[in-house]
N, C-alpha and C positions, 0 to 999 in steps of 0.2 A: 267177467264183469268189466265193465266200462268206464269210467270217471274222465267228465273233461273238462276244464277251465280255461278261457279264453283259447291259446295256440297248444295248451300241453293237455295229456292224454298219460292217466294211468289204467294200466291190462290188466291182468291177472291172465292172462293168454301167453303160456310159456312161448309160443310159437314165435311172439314179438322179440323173446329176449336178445340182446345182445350179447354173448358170450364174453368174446374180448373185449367189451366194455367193464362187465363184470369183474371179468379174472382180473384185468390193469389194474382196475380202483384196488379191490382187496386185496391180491398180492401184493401191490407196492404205495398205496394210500392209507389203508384202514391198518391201523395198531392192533386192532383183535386179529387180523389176518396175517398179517404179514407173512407172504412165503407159504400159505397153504398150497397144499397140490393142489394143481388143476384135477384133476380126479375126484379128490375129494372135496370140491369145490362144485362140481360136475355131480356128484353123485347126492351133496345137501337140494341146489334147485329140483332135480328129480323127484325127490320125496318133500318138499317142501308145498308151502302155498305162498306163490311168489308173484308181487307187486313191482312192474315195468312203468316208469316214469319214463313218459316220450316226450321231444320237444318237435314235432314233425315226426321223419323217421328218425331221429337220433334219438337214440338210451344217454336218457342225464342223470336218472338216480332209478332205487332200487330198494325192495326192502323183501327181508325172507320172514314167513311164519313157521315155525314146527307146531303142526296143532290136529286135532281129532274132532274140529270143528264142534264139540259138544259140552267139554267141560276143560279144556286146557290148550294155551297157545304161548311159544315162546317167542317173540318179536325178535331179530337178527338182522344182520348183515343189512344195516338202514346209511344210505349213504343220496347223497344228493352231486355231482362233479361240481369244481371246485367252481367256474365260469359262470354255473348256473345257480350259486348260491347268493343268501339275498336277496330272493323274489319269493318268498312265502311257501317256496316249493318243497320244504322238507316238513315245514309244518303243514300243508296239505297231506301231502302223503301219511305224515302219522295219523291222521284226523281220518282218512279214507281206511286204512289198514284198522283204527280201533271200529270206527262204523261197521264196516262188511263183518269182524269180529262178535260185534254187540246184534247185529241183524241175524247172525248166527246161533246166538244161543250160548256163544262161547262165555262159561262162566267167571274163568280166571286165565288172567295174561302178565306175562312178565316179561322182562328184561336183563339186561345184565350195560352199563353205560360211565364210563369214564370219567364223560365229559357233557353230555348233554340230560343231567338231571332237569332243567327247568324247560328244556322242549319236551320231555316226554311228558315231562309233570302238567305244563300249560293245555299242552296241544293232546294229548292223550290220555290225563288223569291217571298218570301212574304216580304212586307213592311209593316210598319205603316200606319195605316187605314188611309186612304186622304179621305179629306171633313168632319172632325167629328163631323161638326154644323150641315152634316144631317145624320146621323148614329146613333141609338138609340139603347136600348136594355132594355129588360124586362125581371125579376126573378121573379119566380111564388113566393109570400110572404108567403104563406102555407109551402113552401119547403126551405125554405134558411136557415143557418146556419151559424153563424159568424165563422173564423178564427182569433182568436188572434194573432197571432205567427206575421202574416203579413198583415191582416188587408182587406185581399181577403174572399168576401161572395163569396160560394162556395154553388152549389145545389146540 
């Protein structure tokens, strides 16, 4: 699928993706990433459904889904480059990503967000998880690595 606005262009066409645009931002930009293997960075877009923000031919931002198109999608790795922020372009993109979701059938989508509670809240209509006595989650113990700074175990 296709989406375009004035000069920019989001894919879903893995073909467009930029690699090392990618790996840069989230190895040395994104706080959930920091310092992931290229590998294993390599191997989530693979199995993902992935969202290429162009500006021309350049990759400015980017978003991953983990989802089974039917009844579950986990929104990921949503970043917009730092230059190109400020022009409505991250709030497009979440607006596109919940759309194609919603046209899908997808029943329930989450998150996991730091810092941008009231973009995903405005621009996406994500809330705070309801019912979270039954809501659970699990980090593989082999992979987890503390953050200090703020106290967020991060895989």
């Amino acid at each position: 699928m296709e989406y375009k606005r004035d000069d920019f262009l989001i894919s879903t066409d893995k073909s467009h993706l930029q690699i090392d645009v990618i790996l840069q931002y989230l190895q040395n930009k994104a706080y959930w990433a920091l310092e992931r293997p290229t590998a294993i960075i390599e191997k989530s877009i693979a199995n993902s459904l992935c969202f290429g923000l162009y500006d021309g031919d350049q990759q400015v931002g980017f978003a991953r889904v983990v989802t089974d198109l039917a009844t579950f999608a986990y929104l990921c790795d949503v970043f917009v480059l730092d230059d190109w922020q400020g022009r409505g372009l991250g709030k497009w993109l979440i607006e596109t990503v919940v759309s194609y979701l919603d046209e899908h059938g997808v029943s329930w989508t989450m998150l996991a967000t730091r810092d941008a509670h009231e973009l995903y809240g405005e621009y996406g209509g994500f809330q705070k998880l309801y019912l979270p006595e039954k809501w659970m989650g699990r980090s593989n113990p082999n992979l987890l690595r503390a953050q200090p700074d703020d106290g967020i175990i991060e895989i």
